[in-house]
C-alpha positions in Angstrom: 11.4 11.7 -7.6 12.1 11.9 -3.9 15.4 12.5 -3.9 14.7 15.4 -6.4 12.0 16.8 -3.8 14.4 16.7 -0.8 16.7 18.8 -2.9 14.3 21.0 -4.2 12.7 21.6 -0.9 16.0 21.7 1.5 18.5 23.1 -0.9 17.0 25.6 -2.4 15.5 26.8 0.7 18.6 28.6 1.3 17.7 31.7 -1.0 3.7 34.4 7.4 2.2 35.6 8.0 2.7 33.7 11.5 1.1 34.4 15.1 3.8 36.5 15.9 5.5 39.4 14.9 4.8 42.6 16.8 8.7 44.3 16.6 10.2 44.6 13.7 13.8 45.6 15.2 14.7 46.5 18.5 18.1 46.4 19.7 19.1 43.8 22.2 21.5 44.1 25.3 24.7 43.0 23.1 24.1 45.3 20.0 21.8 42.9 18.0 18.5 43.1 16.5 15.7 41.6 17.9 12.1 41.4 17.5 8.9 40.2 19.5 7.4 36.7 18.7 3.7 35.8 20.3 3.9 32.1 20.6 2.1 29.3 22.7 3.8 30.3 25.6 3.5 34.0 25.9 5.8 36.1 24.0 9.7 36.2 23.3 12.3 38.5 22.0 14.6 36.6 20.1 17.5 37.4 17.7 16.4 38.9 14.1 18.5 36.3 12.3 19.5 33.5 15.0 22.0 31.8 13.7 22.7 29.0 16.8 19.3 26.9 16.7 18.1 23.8 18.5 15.2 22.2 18.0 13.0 19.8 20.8 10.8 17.9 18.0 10.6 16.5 15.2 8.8 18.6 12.7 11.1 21.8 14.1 13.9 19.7 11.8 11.7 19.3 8.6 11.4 23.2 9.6 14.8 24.3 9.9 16.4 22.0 7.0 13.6 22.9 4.4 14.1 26.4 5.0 17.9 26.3 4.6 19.0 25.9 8.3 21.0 23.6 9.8 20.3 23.7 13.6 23.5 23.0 15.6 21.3 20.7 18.0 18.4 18.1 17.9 15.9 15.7 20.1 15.2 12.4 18.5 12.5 10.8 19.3 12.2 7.7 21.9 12.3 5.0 19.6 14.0 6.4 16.6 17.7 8.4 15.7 17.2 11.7 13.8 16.1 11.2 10.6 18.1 9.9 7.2 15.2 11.4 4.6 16.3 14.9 5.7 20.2 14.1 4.7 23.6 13.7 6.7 22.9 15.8 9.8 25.6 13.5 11.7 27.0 17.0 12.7 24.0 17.9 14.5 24.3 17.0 18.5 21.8 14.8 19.8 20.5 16.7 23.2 17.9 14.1 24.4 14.8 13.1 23.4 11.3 14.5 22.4 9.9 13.9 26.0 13.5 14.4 28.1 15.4 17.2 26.5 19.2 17.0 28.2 18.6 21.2 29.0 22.3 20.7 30.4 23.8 19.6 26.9 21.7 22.5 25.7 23.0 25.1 27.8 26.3 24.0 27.1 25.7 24.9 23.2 25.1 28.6 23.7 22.2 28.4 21.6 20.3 32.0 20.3 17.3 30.3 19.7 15.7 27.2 20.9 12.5 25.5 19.2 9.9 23.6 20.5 6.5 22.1 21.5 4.3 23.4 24.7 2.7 19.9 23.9 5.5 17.7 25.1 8.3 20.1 26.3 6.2 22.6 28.1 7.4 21.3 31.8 11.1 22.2 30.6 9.9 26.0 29.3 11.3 27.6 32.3 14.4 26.1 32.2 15.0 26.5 28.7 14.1 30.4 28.6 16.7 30.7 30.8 19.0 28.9 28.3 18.1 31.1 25.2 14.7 32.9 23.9 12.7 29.7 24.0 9.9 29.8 21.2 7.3 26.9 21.2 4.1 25.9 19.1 1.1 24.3 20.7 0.5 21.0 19.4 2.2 18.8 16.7 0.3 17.2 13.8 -3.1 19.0 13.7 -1.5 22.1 13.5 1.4 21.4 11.0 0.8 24.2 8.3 0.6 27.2 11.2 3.9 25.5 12.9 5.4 26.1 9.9 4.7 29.3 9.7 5.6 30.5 13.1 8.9 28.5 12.8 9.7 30.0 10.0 9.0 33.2 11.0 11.0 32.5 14.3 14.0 31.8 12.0 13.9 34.9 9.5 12.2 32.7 6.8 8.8 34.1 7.0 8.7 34.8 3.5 10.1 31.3 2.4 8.2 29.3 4.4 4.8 30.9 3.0 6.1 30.5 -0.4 7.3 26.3 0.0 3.5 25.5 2.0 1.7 27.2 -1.2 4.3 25.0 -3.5 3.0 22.1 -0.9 -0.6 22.6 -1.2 -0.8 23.5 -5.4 0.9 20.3 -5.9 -1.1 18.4 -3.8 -4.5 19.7 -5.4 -3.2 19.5 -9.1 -2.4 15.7 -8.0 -6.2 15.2 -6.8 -7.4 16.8 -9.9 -5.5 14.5 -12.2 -7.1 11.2 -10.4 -10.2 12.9 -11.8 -12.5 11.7 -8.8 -9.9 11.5 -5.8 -12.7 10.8 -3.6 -13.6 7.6 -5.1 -10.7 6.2 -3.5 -10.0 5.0 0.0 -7.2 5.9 1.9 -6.6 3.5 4.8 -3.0 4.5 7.0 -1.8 2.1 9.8 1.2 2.2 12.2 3.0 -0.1 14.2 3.6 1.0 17.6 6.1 -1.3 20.1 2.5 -2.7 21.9 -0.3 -1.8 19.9 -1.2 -1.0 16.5 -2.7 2.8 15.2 -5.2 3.7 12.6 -4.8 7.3 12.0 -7.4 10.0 11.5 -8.2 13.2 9.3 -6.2 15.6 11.8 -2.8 13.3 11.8 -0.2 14.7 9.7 -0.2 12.2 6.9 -4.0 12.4 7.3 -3.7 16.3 6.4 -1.3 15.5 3.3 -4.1 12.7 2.1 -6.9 15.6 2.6 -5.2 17.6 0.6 -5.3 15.7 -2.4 -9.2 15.0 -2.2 -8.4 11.2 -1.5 -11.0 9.8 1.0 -10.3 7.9 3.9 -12.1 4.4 4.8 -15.0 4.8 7.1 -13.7 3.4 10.4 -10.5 5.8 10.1 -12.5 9.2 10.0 -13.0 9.2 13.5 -16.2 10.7 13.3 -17.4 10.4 17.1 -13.8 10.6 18.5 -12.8 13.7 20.0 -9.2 12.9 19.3 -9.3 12.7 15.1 -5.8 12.3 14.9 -5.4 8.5 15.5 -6.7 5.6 17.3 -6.2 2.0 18.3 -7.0 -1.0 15.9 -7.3 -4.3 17.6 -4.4 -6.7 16.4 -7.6 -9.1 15.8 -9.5 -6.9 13.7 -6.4 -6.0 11.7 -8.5 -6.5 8.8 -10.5 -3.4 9.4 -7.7 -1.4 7.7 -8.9 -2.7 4.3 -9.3 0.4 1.6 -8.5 0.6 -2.2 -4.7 1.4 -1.0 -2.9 0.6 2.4 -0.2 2.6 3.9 2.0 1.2 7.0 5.2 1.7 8.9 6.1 1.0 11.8 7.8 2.7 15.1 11.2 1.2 16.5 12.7 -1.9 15.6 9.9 -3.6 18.3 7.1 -2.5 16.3 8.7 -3.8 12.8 8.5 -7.0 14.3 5.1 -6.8 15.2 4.5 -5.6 12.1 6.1 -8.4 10.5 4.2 -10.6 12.5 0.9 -9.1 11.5 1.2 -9.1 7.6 2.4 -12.5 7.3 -1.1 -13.4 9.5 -4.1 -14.7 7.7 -6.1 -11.3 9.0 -3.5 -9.2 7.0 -4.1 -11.5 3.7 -7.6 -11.5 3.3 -8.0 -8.0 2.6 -9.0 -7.1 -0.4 -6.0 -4.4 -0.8 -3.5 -6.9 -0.2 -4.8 -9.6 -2.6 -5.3 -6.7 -4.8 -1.3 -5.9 -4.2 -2.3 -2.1 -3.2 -0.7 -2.6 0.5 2.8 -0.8 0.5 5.3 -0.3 3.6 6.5 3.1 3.6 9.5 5.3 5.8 7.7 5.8 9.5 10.3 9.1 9.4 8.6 10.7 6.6 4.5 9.7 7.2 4.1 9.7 10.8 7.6 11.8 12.6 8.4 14.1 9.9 5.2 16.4 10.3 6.8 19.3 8.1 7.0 20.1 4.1 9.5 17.9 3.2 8.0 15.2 4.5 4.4 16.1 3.5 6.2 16.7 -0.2 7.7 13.0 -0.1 4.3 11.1 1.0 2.9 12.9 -2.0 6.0 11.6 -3.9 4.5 7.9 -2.3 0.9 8.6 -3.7 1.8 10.2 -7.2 3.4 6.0 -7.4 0.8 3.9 -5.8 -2.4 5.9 -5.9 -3.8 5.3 -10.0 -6.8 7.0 -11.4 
């Protein structure tokens, strides 16, 4: 199933209504057409079909690849390499990470279009408008379904990208619907981070794809009074808090897998009722928490269709 998904959704992407389009064609300074995007940052003119992309973050790669294009360069992110669920991009330059973009590896590339987040790149927008028309989205996560979009549109894939998020969200209500009461179930997701461990919220990414379905989510991991819904911290010794009628976890860098080994071979981890129960399962950190785009929101309903029974 998931390797059919990846397929489905990257390869055949090749065949928005976004914030953003306000010229359909002008012509640019070399001869090409160009139109006007309206974007977190202001508004850019960038190439009608841009054919050079780089992308600063992670869900601009579940963008590019699910929509049929490869970009020529990518950020990782701090603790992680780009990511393997995606398939071989070892042809894809590596130009710094998520938080330190190397805008002189960048420049070098002669990009036409450059992707991004005001969230965590926006004290390098300057520099990189000088580099190429620069096109970022505000925030990463919450907003995942309208980041598509606008990337999408950024890229000529307007169309296409509308089309896969309505594939996205049918599947992920028929899925609810066959459960028969989704909402009698609980939810709970936890990450591994290198010092601390994360319960995440209703506005995280695999939060969102969990909504979707009509699935509920334990108490404690709604967030209810927290202005930030997208995740919080869970105390290493109230690890137990995490217990639901199925557990999701990964974990974040090869320092956080040990923690996380650590933790659920502890007695906290084993007395929860979803682990005795044998409903706890480990899933791909690249996919739940980094991928933040269709792909990866297609493949943690590809992990829910196998653990999560009516």
């Amino acid at each position: 199933m998931r390797t059919r998904t990846v397929l489905t959704v990257v390869a055949a992407a090749l065949a928005l209504s976004a914030c953003g389009t306000s010229d359909p064609g002008s012509e640019s300074a070399d001869g090409g057409k160009t139109r006007t995007i309206e974007h977190a940052m202001g508004s850019t003119e960038i190439p009608v079909k841009p054919k050079k992309v780089v992308v600063l973050d992670t869900d601009k790669i579940d963008t590019v690849m699910s929509l049929g294009v490869k970009p020529i360069a990518a950020a990782r992110p701090d603790e992680a390499e780009l990511p393997k669920y995606l398939g071989d991009l070892s042809d894809v330059k590596v130009v710094g990470t998520l938080t330190a973009p190397d805008t002189e590896a960048i420049d070098k590339l002669n990009p036409d279009l450059i992707l991004g987040t005001k969230f965590r790149q926006e004290e390098f927008y300057d520099e990189l408008s000088e580099i190429a028309p620069t096109v970022f989205t505000e925030a990463v996560g919450t907003t995942w379904k309208e980041n598509f979009l606008l990337d999408g549109d950024a890229i000529g894939k307007r169309d296409k990208a509308k089309d896969l998020l309505d594939e996205y969200e049918t599947r992920a209500k028929d899925f609810g619907e066959k459960l028969g009461d989704a909402s009698k179930t609980t939810v709970s997701i936890i990450r591994f981070m290198p010092d601390h461990i994360r319960m995440y919220g209703p506005d995280s990414f695999s939060g969102i794809v969990v909504g979707d379905t009509g699935l509920a989510r334990p108490e404690l991991q709604q967030l209810k009074d927290a202005k930030d819904k997208r995740f919080a911290e869970l105390s290493s010794e109230k690890l137990d808090e995490a217990d639901a009628d199925v557990l999701f976890y990964c974990a974040y860098g090869e320092a956080a897998a040990k923690a996380q080994a650590e933790s659920t071979g502890g007695s906290l981890w084993k007395k929860m009722s979803v682990v005795k129960d044998g409903n706890d399962h480990e899933v791909d950190d690249e996919i739940w928490m980094t991928g933040i785009g269709v792909t990866a929101a297609n493949l943690i309903l590809d992990d829910l269709e196998k653990h999560v029974k009516s």
